[in-house]
N, C-alpha and C positions, 0 to 999 in steps of 0.2 A: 711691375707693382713694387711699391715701399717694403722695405722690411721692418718702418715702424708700426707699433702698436700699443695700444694702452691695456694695460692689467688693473682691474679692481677686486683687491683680495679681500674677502669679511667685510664688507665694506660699511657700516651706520653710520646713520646721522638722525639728530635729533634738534625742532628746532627749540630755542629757549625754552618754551613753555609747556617741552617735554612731550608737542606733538613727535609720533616718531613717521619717518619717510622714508629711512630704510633700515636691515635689519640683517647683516652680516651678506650684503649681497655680493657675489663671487661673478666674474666673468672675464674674457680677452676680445677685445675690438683689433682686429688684423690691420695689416694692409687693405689699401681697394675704399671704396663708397661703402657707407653703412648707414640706413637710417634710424633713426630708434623714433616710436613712436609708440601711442598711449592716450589714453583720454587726458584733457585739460584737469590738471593737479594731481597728478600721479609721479610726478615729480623729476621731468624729461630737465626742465631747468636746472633745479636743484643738482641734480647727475653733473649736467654741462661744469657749475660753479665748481663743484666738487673736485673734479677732474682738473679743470683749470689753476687749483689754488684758491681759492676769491673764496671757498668756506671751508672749515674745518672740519674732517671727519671725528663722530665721536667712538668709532671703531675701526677697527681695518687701514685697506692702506690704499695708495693708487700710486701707481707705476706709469710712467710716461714716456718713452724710449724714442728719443730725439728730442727738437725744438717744439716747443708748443704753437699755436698761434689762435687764439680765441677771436670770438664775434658775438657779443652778448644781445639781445633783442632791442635793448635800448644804449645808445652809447653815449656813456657820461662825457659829452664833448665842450667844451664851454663856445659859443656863438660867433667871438671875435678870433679866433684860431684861424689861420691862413688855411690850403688848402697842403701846402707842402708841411705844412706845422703835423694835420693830422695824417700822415702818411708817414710823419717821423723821416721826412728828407731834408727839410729846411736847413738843418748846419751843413749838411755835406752838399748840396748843390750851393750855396753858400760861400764854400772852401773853393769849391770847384769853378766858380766864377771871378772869385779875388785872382787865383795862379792865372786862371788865363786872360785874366787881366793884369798879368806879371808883378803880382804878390808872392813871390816865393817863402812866404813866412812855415817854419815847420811844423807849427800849429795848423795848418791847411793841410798838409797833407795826411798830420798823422789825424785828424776828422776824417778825410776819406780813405783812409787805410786800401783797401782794396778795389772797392768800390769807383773807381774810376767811370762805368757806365753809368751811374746809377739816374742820371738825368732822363739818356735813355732807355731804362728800366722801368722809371717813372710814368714816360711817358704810354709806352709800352702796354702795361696795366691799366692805365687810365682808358685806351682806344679800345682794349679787350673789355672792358666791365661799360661802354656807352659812354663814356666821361671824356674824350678827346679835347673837346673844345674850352674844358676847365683850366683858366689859371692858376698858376699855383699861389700867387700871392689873394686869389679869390677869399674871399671872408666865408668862414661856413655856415652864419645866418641868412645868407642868401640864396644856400640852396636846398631843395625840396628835400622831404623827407626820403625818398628814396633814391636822391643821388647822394644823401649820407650813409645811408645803409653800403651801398656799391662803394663808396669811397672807404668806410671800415674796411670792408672787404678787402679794394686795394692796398691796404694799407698792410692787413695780415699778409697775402702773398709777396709782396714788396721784401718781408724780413725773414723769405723761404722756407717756412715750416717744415718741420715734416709730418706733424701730425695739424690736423687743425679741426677745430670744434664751429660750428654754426648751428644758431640758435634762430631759427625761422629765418632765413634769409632774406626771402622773397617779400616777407609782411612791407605794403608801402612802395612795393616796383611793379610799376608798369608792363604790360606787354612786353615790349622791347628791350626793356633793362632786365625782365624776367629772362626772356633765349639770350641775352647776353651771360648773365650766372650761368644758367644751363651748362652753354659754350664751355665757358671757364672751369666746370666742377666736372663736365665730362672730359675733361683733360688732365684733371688730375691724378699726379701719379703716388700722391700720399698716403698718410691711414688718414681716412676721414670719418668724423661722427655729424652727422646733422639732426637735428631735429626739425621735422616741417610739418603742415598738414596739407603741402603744393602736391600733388598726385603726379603731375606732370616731371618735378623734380624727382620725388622717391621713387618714378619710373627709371631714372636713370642712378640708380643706384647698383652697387654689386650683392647687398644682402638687406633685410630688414631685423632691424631687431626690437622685438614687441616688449615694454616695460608692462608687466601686469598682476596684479597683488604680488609688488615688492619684489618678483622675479623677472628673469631676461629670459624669453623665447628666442629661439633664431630662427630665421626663415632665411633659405638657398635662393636668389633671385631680387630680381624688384618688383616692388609694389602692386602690381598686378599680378604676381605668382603670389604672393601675399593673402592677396586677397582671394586670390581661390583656394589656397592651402586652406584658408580659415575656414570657409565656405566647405568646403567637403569636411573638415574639422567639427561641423556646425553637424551637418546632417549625421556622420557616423553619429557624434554624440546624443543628438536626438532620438536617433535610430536604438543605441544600446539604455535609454530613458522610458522607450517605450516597450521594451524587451524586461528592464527591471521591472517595472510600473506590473507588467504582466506574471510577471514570477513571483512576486508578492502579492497578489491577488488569488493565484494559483496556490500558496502556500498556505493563507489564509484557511481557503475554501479547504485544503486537504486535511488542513490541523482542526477545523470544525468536522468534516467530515469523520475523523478518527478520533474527535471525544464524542459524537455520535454513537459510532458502531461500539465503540469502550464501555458507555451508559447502558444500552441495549446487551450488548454480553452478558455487564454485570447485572441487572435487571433478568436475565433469563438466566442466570445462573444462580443466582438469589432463590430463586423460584424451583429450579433442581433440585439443590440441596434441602428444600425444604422438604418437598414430594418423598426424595429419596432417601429420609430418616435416617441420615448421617449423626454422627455425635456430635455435640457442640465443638468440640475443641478438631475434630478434623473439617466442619463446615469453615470454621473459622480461617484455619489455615489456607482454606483453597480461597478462601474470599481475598485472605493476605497476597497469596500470590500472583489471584489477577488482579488486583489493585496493583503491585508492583509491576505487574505488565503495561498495564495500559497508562501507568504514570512513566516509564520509561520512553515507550512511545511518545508519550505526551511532549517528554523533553528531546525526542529526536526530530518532531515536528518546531521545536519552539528556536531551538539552533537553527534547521530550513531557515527559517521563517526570520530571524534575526540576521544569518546571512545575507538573506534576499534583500533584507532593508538597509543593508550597511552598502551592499551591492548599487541598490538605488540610490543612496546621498550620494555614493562616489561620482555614480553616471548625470545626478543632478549635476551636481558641481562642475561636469566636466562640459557643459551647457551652456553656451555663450548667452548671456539675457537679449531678449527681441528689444532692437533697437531702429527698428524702422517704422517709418509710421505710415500707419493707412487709413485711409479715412475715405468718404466720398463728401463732395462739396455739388454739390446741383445747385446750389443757390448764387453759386458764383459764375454761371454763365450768362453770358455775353451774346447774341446773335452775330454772325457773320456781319453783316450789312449795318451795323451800330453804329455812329461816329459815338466814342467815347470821348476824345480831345481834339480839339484842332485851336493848333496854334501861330498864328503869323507876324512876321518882321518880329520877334518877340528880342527884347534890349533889356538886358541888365548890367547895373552898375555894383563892384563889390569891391570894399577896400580904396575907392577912387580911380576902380579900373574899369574899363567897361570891356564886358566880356565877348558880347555880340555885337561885330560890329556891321558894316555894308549895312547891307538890307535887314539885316537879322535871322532870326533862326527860326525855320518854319518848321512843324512839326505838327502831322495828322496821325492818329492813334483807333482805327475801324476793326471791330473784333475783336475775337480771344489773343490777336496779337502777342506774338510774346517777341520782346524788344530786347537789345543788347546794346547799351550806350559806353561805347569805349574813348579811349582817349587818354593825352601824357597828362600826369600830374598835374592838377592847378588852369587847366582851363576852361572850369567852370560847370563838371558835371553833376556834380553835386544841385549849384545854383539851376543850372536847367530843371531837374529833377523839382525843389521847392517851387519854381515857378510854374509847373504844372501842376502839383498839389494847390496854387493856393497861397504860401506860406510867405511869398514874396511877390510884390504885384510888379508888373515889368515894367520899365523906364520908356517903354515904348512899342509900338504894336497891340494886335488885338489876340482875349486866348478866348477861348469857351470849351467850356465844360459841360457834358450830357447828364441831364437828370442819373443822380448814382454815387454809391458811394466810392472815393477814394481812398487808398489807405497807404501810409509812406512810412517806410520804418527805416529809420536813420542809421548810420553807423554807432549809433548810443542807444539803441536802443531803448528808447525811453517814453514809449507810449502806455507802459503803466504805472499804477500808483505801487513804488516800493514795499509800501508799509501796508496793503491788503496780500490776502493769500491769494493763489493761485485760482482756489475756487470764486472766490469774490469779486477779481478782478474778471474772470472768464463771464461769472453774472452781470456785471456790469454792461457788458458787450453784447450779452443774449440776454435779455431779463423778463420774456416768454418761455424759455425753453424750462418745463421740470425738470428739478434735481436729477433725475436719474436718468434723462438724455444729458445732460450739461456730465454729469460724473462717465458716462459712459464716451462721452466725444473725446474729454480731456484724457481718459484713457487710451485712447487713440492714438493723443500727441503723448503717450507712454509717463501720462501723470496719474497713478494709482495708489490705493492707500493714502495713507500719513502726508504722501506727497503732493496732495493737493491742496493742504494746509500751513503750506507752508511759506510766510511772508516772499514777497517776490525777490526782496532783494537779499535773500539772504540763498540766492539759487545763484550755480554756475553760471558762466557767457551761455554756452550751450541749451542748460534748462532754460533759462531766460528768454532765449531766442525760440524754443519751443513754447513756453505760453504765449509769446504775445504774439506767435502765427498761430495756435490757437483761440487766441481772442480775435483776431482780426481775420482770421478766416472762417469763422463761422460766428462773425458778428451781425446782430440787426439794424440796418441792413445788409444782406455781405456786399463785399466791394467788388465792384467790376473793373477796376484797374486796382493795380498794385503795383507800388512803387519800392523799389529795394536799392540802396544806396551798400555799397561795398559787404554785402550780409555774410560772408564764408570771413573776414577779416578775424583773426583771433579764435577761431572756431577750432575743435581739435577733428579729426577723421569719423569720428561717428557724428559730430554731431551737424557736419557739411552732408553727410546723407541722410539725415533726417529730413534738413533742407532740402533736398531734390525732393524727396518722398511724399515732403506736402506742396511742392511748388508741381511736381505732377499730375496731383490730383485736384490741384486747380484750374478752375474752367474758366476765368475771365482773364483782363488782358495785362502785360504786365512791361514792365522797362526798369533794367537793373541794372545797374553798373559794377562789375569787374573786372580785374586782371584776369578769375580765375577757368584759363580757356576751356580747361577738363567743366567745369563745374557748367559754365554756359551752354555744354555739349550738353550733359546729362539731364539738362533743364528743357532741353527743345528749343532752343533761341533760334529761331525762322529768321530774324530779320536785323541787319547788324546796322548799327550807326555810328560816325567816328565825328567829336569832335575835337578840331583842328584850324587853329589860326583865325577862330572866333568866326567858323562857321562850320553847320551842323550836315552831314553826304551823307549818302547812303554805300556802302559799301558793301563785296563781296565778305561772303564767312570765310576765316582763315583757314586755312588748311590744317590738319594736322595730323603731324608724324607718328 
């Protein structure tokens, strides 16, 4: 393992308009795989840029011990850029071809300085990251979005880091280009920081590190120790919530019960001294001195009792908020024996390309089916997806659709109206249901209070993705198929199990497209499809490790 690492001493930042992001954060990223993770805007990016250079701290310091090498989520690349242009090889492979084309010029050489393999380092990288068959004088508008991302990638390992930062990797890679990363990040012998919300990747991690109100938790393990540290984290905390909850109730009852017996004292002692024709000035005294008893007591009851409640904010706080969602949907079953879709020779034309071709793409959909339509980049699952909804009629072939509703929610997510709230837009969708089943369901999808008032688009990816599988799962009518086009995309760690949580408790039939193999597990995907070379198989479920 590396012996580099990064140090963030006091670390702030604040943006322009004086939102602050952090607040003298202090920590060391070792040697070894590290993931850091966090809900979406808590500020895993932000960290990344920091670290990197690319923004100023307005406190503190960062320490970086070796070469750096970044991978930011979007790469400012301009289109017409060669392929060796962005991997920063182009002059020395360059130099390297003039000499052995016997240009001896010393400008050639002092370009390759060292680097003598670098052709073959080149290539090297390219065949490790799924990219072998790229040329290098390839224009980079030509190719998909996730042979960009893998080709950033290659491009950082190319200039040997020793620390290296990655910023969702994986967003945009297929299957295959996925266990290619893997490969590669499990071989690494750097200080690495990633941030992801791939399960499968931060399983192969050496530590995780939790960003959470403005501090760094460390967790020993990957991802799934993680997540059971938290999980037994969850329960003790609960467990000492319901211990304070009861100590303060306890305190309460004892501090009534002892201005009780205090009242009754003085009240019977009131009553003696009367009887017992005492002087004024010595009844007086003894009334002073149990009054001073029983207000002493009063105040050894009232510290209890303040303790016990200081006790319980601590054990609140230390209370992970429920973020799973449970609901029952019975209106969204399906019968076994249903056909909900069938579709034959089905042809579409996109961009002047046609995507099905031969006979076309048949597809039958019977049941609570739940579907997995895989496949590389760009051949067309998206457009299959539309052409079952509906949304594009096919170029050829016959579809039919079973009396029922469909429901398709896009990688945009954009099935509702931005500018209504949460509650209005969920009306919309149920406009039988009383307010106070409609307030109680969206509760469910973990929208209470204030928060269901709240304009749609002024909510997280995450929130956003929970109302509108709230509206659409318990819309009238509810939908017997459900259609999901890449839905974990951008999503942060809680908010991809929310998604299982409600696609669990859905009973009708569904067909989703993604890369993400943990997440199509957790979902029950029964029945896998791969499209390939513009036509639609049925295939075994992948294995996994």
């Amino acid at each position: 393992m590396s012996d580099a690492f990064i140090v963030c001493s006091n670390l702030s930042f604040s943006w322009p308009d004086d939102t602050p992001v952090f607040s003298e954060l202090s920590f060391t990223v070792p040697g070894g795989r590290t993931g850091l993770v966090a809900p979406n805007g808590a500020g895993k990016s932000t960290l990344l840029r920091l670290i990197a250079g690319e923004l100023r701290p307005s406190g503190g310091s960062v320490t970086v011990d070796g070469l750096l090498g970044y991978l930011p989520q979007t790469l400012p690349l301009a289109g017409d850029l060669a392929v060796a242009q962005v991997l920063g090889v182009a002059e020395r492979i360059a130099a390297l071809h003039a000499i052995e084309a016997g240009d001896a010029s010393e400008a050639h050489f002092a370009t390759i300085g060292d680097d003598w393999d670098i052709e073959e380092r080149t290539r090297g990288e390219l065949d490790r990251l799924g990219l072998g068959d790229l040329a290098l004088d390839r224009p980079l508008r030509t190719l998909s979005g996730g042979q960009v991302v893998s080709l950033g990638l290659a491009a950082q390992l190319l200039r040997r880091p020793d620390v290296l930062l990655l910023d969702e990797p994986t967003n945009n890679l297929d299957v295959e280009a996925r266990h290619k990363l893997y490969d590669v990040l499990t071989d690494w012998s750097g200080c690495l920081l990633l941030v992801s919300h791939d399960r499968e990747l931060l399983d192969r991690m050496d530590r995780i590190a939790e960003l959470e109100r403005g501090e760094i938790r460390w967790f020993g393990g990957n991802f799934t120790a993680y997540t059971e540290a938290v999980q037994a984290a969850r329960e003790v905390a609960e467990s000492n919530l319901r211990n304070a909850e009861q100590e303060v109730k306890r305190e309460k009852r004892e501090m009534q019960q002892a201005r009780e017996r205090a009242d009754r004292r003085a009240s019977n002692a009131s009553k003696n001294l009367k009887n017992a024709g005492l002087a004024r000035i010595v009844a007086g005294g003894l009334k002073r001195s149990a009054q001073e008893s029983a207000g002493k007591a009063q105040e050894t009851h009232s510290s209890r009792l303040g303790q016990a409640k200081a006790r319980l904010d601590e054990a609140g706080r230390a209370v992970r908020e429920e973020d799973r969602i449970v609901v029952d949907l019975p209106d969204t079953t399906v019968p076994a024996g249903r056909t909900v879709f069938t579709g034959t020779g089905m042809r579409a034309r996109f961009d002047d390309r046609e995507l099905f071709g031969g006979d076309g793409a048949d597809l039958v959909i019977r049941g609570p089916e739940r579907i997995a339509l895989t496949g590389a980049n760009g051949v067309g699952k998206s457009t299959l997806l539309r052409l079952v909804n509906g949304d594009l009629e096919p170029a050829g072939g016959d579809v039919k659709r079973a009396d029922g509703r469909i429901a398709y929610l896009s990688q945009r997510l954009d099935l509702l109206d931005l500018d209504r709230t949460v509650a209005e837009n969920f009306a919309a969708y149920a406009p039988s249901l009383p307010d106070a089943r409609r307030m109680n369901l969206l509760a469910r999808f973990l929208f209470r209070g204030a928060r269901v008032n709240l304009p749609v688009g002024v909510l997280s990816g995450g929130e956003r993705l929970r109302a509108t599988l709230a509206c659409v799962l318990c819309a009238e009518p509810a939908p017997q198929l459900l259609l999901l086009d890449e839905p974990t995309n951008n999503l942060d760690l809680v908010s991809v199990g929310q998604l299982e949580s409600a696609l669990s408790a859905y009973q009708g039939a569904f067909v989703v497209v993604s890369h993400d193999e943990r997440f199509l597990a957790e979902i029950g995907v029964q029945r896998w499809l791969r499209l390939a070379d513009g036509r639609l198989r049925e295939i075994a479920a992948p294995e996994r490790g």
